[in-house]
N, CA, C and O atoms as a MOPAC input file, in Angstrom:
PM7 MOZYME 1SCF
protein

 N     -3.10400 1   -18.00400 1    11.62000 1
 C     -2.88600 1   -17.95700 1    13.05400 1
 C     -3.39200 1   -19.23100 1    13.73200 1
 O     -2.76500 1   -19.62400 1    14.71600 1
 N     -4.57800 1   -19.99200 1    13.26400 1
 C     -4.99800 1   -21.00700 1    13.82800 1
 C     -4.19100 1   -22.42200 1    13.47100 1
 O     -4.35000 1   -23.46000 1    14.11300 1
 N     -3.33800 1   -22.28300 1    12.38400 1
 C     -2.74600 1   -23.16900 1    12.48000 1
 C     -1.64100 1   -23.19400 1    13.26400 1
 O     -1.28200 1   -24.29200 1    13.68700 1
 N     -0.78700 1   -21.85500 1    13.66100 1
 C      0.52800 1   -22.03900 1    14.53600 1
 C     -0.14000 1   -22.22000 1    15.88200 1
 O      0.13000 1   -23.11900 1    16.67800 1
 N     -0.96600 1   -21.34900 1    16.03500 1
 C     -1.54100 1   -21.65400 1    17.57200 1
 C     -1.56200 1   -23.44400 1    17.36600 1
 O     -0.68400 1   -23.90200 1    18.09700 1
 N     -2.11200 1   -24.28700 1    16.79100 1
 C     -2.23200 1   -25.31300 1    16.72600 1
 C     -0.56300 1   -26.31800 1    16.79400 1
 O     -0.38500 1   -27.37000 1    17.40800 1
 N      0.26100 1   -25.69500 1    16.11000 1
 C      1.16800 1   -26.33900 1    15.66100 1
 C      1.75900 1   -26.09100 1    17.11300 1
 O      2.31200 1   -27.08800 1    17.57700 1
 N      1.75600 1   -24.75800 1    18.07700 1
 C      2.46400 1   -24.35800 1    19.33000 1
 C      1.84700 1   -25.14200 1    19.75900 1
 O      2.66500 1   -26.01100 1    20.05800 1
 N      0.24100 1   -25.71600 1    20.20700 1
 C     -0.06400 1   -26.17600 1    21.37500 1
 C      0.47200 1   -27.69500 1    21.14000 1
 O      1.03000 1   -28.37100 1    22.00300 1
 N      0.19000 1   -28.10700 1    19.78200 1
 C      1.22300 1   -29.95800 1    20.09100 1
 C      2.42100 1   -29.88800 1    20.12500 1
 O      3.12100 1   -30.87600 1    19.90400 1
 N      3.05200 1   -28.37000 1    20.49300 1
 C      4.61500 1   -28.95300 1    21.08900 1
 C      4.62000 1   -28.66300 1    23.20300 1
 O      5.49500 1   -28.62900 1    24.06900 1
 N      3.13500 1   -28.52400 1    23.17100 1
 C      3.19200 1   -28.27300 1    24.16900 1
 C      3.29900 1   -26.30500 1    24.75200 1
 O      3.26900 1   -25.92600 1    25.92300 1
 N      3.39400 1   -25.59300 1    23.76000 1
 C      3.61600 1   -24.38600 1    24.04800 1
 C      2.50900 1   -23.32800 1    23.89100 1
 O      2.14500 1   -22.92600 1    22.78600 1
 N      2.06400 1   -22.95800 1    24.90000 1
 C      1.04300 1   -21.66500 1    24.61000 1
 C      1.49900 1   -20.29600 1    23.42100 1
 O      2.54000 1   -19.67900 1    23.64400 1
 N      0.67800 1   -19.94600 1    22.26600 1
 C      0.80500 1   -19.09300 1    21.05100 1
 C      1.85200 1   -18.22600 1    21.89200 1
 O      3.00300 1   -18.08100 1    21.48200 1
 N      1.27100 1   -17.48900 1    23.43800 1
 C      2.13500 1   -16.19900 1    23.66800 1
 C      3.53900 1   -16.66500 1    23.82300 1
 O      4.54400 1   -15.99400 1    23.59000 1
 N      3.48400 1   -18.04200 1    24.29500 1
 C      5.07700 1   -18.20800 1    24.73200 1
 C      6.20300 1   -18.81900 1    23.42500 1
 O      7.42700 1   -18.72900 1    23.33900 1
 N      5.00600 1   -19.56500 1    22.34900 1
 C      5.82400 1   -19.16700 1    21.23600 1
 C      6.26200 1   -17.93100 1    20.82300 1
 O      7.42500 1   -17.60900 1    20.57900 1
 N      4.93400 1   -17.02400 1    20.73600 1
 C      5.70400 1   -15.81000 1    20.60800 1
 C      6.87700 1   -15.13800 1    20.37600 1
 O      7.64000 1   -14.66200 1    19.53500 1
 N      6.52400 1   -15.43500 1    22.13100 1
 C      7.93200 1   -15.12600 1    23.05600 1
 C      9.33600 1   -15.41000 1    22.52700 1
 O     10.20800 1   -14.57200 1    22.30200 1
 N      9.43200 1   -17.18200 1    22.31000 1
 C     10.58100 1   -17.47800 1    21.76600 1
 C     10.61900 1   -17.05900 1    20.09200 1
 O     11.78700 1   -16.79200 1    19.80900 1
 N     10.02600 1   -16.96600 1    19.30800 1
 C     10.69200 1   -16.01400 1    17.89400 1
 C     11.13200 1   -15.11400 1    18.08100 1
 O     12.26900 1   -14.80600 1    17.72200 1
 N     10.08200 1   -14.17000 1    18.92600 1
 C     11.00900 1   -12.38800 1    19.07700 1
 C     12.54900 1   -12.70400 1    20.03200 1
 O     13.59700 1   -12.23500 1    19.58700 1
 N     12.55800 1   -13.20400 1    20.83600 1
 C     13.68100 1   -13.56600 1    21.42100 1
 C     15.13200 1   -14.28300 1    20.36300 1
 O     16.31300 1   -13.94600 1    20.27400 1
 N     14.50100 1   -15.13500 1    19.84600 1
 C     15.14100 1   -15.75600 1    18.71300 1
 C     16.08500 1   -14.89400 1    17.65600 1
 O     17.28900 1   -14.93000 1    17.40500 1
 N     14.58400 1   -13.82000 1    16.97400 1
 C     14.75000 1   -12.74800 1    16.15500 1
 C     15.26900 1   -11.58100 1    16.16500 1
 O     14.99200 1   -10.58500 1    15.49600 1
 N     15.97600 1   -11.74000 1    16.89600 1
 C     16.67800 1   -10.54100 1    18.02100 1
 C     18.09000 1   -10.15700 1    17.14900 1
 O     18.33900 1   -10.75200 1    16.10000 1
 N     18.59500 1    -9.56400 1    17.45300 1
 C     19.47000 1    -9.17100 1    16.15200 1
 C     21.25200 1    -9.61100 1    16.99900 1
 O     21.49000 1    -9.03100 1    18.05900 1
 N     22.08000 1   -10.37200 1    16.56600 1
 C     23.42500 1   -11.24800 1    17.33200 1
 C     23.76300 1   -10.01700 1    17.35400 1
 O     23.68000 1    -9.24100 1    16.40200 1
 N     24.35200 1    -9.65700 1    18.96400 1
 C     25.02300 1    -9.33800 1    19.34200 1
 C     24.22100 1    -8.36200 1    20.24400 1
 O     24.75900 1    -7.96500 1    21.27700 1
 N     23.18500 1    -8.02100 1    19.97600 1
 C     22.19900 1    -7.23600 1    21.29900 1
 C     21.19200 1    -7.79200 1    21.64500 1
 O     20.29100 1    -8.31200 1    20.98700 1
 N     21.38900 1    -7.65100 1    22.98100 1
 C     20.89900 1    -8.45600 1    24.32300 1
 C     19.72400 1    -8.15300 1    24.20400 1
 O     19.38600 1    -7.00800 1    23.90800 1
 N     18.50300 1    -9.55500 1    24.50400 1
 C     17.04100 1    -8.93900 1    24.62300 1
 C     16.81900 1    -8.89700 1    25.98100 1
 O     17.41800 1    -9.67400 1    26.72400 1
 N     15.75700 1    -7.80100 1    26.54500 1
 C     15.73500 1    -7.31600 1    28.14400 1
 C     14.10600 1    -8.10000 1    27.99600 1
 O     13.64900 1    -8.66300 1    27.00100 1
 N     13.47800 1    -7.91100 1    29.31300 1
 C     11.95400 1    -8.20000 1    29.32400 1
 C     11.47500 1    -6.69700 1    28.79900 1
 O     10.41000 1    -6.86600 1    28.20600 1
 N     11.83200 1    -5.34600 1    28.78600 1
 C     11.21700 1    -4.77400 1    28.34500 1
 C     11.12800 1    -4.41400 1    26.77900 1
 O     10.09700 1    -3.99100 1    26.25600 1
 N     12.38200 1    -4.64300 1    26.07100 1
 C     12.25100 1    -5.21500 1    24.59700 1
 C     11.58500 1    -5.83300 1    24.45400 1
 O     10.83200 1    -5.53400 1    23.52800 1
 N     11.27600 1    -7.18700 1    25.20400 1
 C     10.21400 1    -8.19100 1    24.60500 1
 C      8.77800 1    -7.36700 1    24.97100 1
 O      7.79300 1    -7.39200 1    24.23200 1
 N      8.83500 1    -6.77200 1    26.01000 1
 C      7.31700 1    -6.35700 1    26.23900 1
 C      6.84300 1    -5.59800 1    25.28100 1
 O      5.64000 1    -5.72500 1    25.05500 1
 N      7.56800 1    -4.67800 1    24.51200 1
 C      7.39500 1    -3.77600 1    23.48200 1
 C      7.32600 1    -4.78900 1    22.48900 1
 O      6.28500 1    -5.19700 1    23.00400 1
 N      7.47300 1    -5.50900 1    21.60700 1
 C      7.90700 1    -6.62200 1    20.97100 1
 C      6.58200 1    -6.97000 1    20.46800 1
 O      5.88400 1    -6.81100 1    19.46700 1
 N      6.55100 1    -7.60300 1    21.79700 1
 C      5.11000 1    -8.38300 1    21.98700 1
 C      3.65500 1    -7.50100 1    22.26800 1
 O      2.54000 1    -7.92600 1    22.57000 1
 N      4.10900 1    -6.18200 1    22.05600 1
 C      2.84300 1    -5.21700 1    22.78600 1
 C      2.13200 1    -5.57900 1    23.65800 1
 O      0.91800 1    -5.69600 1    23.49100 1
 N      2.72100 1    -5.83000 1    24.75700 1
 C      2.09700 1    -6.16400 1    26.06400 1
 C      3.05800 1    -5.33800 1    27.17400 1
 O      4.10700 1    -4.75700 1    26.89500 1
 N      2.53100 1    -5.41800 1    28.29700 1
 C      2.64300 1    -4.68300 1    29.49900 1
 C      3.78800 1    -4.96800 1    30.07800 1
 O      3.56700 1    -6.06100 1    30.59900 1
 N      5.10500 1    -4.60900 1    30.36700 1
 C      5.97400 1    -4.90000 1    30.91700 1
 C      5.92900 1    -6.18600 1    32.03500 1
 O      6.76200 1    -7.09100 1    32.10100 1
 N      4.93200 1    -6.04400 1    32.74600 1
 C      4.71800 1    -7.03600 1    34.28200 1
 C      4.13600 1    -8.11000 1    34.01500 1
 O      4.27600 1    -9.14000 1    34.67400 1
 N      3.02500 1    -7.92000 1    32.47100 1
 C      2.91400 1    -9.33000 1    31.82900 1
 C      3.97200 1    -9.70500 1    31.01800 1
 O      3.73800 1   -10.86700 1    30.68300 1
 N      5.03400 1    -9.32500 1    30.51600 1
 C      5.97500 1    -9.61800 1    29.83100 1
 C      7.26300 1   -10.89500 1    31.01600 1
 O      7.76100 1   -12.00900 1    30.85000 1
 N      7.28800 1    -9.65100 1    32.31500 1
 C      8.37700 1   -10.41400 1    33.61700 1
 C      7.11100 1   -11.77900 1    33.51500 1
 O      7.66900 1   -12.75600 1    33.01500 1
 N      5.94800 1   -12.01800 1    33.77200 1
 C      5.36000 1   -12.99300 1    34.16500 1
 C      5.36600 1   -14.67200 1    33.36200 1
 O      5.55900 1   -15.84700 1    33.67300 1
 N      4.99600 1   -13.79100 1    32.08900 1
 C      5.62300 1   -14.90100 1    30.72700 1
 C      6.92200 1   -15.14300 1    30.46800 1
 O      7.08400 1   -16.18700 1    29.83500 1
 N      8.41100 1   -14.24600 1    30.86800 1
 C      9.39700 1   -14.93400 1    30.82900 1
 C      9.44000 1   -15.81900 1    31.96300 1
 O     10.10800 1   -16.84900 1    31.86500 1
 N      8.81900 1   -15.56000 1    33.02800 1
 C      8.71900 1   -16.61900 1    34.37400 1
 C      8.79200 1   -17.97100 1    33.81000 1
 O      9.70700 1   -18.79200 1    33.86800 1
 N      7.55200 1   -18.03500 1    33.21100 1
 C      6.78600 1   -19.03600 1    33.17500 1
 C      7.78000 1   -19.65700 1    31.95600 1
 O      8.08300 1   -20.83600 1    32.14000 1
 N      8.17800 1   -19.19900 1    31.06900 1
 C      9.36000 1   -19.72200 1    30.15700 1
 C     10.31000 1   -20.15100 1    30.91500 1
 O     10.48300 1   -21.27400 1    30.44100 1
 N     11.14200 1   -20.03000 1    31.87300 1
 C     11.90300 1   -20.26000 1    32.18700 1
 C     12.05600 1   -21.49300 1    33.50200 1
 O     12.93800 1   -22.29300 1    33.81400 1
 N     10.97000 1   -21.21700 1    33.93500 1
 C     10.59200 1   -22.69700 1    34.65100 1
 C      9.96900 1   -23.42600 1    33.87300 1
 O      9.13700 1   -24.13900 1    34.43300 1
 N     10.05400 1   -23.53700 1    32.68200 1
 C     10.03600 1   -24.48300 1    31.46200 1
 C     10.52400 1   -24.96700 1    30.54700 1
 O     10.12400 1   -25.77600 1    29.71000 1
 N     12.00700 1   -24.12800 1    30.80700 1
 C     13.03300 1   -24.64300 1    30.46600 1
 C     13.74200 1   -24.07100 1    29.38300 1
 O     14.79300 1   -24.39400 1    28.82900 1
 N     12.71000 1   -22.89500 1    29.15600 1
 C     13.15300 1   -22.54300 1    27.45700 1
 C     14.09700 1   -21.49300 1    27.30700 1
 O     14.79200 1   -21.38300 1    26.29800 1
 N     14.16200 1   -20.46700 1    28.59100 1
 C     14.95400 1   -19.12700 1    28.53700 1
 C     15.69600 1   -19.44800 1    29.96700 1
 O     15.37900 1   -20.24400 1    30.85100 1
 N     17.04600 1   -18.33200 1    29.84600 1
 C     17.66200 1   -18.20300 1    30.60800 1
 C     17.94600 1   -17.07500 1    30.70500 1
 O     18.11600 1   -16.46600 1    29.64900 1
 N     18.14700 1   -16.19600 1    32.25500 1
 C     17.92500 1   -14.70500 1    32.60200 1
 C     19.65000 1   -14.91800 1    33.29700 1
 O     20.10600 1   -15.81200 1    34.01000 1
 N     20.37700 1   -13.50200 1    32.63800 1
 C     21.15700 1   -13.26900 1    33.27200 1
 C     21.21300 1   -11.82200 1    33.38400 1
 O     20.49300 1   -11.10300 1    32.69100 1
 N     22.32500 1   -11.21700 1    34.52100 1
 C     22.46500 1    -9.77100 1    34.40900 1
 C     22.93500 1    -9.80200 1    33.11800 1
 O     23.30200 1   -10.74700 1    32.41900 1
 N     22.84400 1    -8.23400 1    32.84200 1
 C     23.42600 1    -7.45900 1    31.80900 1
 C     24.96900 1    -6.97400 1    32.23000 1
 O     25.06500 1    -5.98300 1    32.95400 1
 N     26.46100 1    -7.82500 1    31.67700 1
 C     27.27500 1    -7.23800 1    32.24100 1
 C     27.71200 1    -5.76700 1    32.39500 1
 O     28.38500 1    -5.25300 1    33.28800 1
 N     27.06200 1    -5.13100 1    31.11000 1
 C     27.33000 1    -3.21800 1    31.36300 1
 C     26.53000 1    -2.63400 1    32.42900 1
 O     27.02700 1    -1.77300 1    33.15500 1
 N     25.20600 1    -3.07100 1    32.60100 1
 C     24.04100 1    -2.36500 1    33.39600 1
 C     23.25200 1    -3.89100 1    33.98500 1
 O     22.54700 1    -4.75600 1    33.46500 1
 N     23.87700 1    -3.61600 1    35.47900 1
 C     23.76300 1    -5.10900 1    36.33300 1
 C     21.99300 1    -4.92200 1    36.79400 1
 O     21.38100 1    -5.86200 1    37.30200 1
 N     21.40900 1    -3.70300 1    36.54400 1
 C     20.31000 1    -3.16500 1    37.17600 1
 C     19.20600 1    -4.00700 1    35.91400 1
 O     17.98500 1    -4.06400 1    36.05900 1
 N     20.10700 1    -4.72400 1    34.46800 1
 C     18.79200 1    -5.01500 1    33.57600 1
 C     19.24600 1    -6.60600 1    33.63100 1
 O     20.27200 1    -6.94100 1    34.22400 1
 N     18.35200 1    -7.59400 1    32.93100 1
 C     18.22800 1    -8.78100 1    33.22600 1
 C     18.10200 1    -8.98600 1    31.85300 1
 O     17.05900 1    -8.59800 1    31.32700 1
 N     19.29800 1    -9.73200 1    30.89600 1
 C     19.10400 1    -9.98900 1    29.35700 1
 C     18.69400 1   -11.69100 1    29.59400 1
 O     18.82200 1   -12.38500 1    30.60300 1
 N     18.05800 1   -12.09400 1    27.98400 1
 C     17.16100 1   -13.08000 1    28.30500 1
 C     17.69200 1   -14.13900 1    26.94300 1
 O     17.46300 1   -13.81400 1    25.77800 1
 N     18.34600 1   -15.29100 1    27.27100 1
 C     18.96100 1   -16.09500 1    25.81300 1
 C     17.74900 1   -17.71400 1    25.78800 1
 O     17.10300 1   -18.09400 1    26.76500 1
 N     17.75300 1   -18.25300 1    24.67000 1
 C     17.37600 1   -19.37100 1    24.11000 1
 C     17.96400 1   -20.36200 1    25.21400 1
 O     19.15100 1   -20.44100 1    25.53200 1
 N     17.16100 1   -20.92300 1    25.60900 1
 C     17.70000 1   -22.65900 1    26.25700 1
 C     17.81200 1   -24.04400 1    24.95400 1
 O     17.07700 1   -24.13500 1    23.97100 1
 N     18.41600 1   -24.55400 1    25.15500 1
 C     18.54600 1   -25.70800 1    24.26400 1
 C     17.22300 1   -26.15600 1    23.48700 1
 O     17.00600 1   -26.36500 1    22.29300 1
 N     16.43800 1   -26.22200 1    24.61100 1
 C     15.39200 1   -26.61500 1    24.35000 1
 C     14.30800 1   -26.12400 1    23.91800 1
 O     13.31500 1   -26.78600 1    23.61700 1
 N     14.42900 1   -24.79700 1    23.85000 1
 C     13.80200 1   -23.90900 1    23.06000 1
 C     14.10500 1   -23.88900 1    21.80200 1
 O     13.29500 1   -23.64400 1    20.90900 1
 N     15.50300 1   -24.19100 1    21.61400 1
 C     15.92200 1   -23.81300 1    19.87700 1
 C     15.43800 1   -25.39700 1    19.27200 1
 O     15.32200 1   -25.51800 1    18.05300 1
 N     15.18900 1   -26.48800 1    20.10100 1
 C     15.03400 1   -27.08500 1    19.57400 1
 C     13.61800 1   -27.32400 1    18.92300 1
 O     13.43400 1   -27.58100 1    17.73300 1
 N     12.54500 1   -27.18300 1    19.99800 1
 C     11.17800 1   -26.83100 1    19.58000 1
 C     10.91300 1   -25.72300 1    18.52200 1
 O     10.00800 1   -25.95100 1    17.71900 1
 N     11.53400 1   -24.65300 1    18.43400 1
 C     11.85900 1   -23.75600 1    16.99300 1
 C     11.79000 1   -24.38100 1    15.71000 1
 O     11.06100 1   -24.12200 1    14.75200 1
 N     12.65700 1   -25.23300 1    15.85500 1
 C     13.16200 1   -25.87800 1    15.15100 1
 C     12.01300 1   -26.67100 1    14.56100 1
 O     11.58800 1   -26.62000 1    13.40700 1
 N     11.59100 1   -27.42000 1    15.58100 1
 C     10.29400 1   -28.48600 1    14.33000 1
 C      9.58800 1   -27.45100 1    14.42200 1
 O      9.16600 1   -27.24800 1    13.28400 1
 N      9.18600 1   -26.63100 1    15.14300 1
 C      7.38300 1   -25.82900 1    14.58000 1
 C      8.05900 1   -25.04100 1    13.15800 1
 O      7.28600 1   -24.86800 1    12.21600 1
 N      9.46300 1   -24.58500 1    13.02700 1
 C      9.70200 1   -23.79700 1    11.83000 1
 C      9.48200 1   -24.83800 1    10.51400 1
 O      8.93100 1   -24.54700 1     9.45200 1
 N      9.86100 1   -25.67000 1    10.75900 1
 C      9.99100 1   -26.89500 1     9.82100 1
 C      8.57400 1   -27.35700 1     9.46800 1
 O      8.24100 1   -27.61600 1     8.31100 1
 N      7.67000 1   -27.45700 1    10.64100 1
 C      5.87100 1   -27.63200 1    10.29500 1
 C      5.37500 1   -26.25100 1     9.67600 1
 O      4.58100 1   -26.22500 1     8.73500 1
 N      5.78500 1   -25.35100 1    10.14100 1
 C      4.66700 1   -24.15500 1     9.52900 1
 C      4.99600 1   -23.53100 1     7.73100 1
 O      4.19700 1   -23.04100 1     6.93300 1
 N      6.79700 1   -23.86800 1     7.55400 1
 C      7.55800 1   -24.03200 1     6.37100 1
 C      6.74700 1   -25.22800 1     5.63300 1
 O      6.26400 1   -24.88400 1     4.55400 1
 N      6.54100 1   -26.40500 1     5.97300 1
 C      5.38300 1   -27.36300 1     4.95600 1
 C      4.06200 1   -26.58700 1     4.64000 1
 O      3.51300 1   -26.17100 1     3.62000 1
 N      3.82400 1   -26.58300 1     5.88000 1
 C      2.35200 1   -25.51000 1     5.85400 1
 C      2.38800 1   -24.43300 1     4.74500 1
 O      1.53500 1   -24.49600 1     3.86000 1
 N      3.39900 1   -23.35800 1     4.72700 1
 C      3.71800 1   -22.85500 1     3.57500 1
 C      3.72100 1   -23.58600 1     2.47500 1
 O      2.60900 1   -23.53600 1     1.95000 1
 N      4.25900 1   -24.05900 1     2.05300 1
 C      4.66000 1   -25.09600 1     0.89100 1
 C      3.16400 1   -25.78600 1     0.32300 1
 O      2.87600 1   -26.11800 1    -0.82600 1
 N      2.38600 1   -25.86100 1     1.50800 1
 C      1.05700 1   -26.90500 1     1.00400 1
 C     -0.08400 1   -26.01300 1     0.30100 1
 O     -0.95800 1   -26.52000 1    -0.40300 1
 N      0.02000 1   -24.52600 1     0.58200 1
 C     -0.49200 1   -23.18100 1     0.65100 1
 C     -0.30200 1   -22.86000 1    -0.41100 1
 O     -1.22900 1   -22.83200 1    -1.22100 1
 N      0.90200 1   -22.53300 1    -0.72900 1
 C      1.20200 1   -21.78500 1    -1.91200 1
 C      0.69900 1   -21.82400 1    -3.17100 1
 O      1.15600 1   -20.95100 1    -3.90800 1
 N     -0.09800 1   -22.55800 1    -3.65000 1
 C     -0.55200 1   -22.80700 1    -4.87900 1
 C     -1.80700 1   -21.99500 1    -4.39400 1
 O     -1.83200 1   -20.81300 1    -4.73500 1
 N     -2.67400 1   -22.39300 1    -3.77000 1
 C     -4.25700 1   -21.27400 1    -3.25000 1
 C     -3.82800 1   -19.95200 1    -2.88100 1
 O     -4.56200 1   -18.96600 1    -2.81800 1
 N     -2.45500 1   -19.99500 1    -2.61200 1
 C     -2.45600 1   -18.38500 1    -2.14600 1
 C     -2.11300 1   -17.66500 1    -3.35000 1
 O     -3.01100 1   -16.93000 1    -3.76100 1
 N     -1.10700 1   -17.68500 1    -3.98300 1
 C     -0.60500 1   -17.42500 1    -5.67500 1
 C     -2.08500 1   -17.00400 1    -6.02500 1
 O     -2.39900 1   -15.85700 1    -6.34300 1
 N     -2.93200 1   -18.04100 1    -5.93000 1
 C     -4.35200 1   -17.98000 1    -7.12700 1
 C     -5.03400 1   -16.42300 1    -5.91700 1
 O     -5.34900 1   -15.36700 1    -6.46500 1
 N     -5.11700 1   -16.53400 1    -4.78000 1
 C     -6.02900 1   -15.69700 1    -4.02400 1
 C     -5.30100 1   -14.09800 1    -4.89800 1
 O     -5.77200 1   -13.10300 1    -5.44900 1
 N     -4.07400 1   -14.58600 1    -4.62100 1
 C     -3.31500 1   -13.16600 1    -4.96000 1
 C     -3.04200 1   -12.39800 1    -6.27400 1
 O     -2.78100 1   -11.21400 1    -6.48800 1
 N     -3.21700 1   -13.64400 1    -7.21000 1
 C     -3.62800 1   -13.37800 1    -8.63400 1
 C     -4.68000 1   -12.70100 1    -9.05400 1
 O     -4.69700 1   -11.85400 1    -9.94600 1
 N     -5.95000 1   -13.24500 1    -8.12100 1
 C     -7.41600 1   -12.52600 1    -8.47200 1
 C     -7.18200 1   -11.29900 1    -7.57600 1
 O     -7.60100 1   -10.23400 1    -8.02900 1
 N     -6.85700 1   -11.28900 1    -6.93100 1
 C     -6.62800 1    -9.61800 1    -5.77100 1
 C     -5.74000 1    -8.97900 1    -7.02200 1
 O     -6.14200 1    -7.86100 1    -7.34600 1
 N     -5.02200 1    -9.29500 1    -7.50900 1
 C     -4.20600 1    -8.16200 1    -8.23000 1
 C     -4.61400 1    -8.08400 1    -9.60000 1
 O     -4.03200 1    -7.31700 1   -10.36700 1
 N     -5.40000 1    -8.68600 1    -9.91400 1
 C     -6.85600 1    -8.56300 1   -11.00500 1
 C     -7.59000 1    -7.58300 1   -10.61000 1
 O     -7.82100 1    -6.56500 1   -11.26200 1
 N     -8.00000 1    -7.84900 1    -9.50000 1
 C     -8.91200 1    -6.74500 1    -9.54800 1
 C     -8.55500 1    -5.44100 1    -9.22800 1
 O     -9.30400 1    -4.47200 1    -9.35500 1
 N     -7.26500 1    -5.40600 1    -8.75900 1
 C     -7.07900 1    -3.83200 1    -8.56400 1
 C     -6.66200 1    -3.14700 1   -10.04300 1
 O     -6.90300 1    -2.02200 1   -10.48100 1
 N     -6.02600 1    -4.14800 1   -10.56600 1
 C     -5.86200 1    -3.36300 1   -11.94500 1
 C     -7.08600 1    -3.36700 1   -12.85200 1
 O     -7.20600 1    -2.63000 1   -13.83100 1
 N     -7.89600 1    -4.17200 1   -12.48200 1
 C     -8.76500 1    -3.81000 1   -13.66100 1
 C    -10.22500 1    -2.29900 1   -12.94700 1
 O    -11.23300 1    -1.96600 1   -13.57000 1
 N     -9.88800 1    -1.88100 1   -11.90700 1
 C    -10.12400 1    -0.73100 1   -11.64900 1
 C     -9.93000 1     0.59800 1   -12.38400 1
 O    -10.27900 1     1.65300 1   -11.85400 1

């Protein structure tokens, strides 16, 4: 966690509002994410959820439109510039993986040592 928090803040992005943009991202094509999907998502409070897409969006990263079936909900898509910042932190935290994997293999080798030799 301390490294994405790290990797979010040199693109400029606070952890929650990365967050934000994976679950948004991760959203399944063809259904619309609302702020209250994301609030559930993100297990946070609906009114902190409207507050952090705010703040995404006067930042350039999301865009709020009605919902054309139900004009009463507000669905929420990727800005350019969001997919693009995705884009390198996926690509940094994917090395990060890659640099890992040999200590983690070994962590997970001795963890599954020891349960079998129980």
């Amino acid at each position: 966690m301390d490294f994405s928090t790290s990797a979010a803040h040199q693109e400029g992005l606070p952890p929650q509002q990365h967050q934000a943009l994976l679950a948004i991202k991760g959203n399944p094509p063809g259904e619309a994410m609302t702020i209250g999907m994301l609030a559930e998502r993100l297990l946070i409070a609906p009114h902190t959820a409207t507050e952090l897409v705010g703040r995404l969006i006067d930042a350039g990263y999301v865009t709020r439109h009605p919902d054309p079936v139900d004009k009463r909900r507000q669905t929420l898509q990727l800005a350019e510039k969001s997919e693009d910042v995705l884009r390198r932190l996926s690509a940094i935290h994917l090395q990060e993986i890659r640099d890992m994997a040999p200590e983690l293999i070994d962590i997970l080798t001795h963890l599954q040592a020891g349960v079998g030799g129980k």
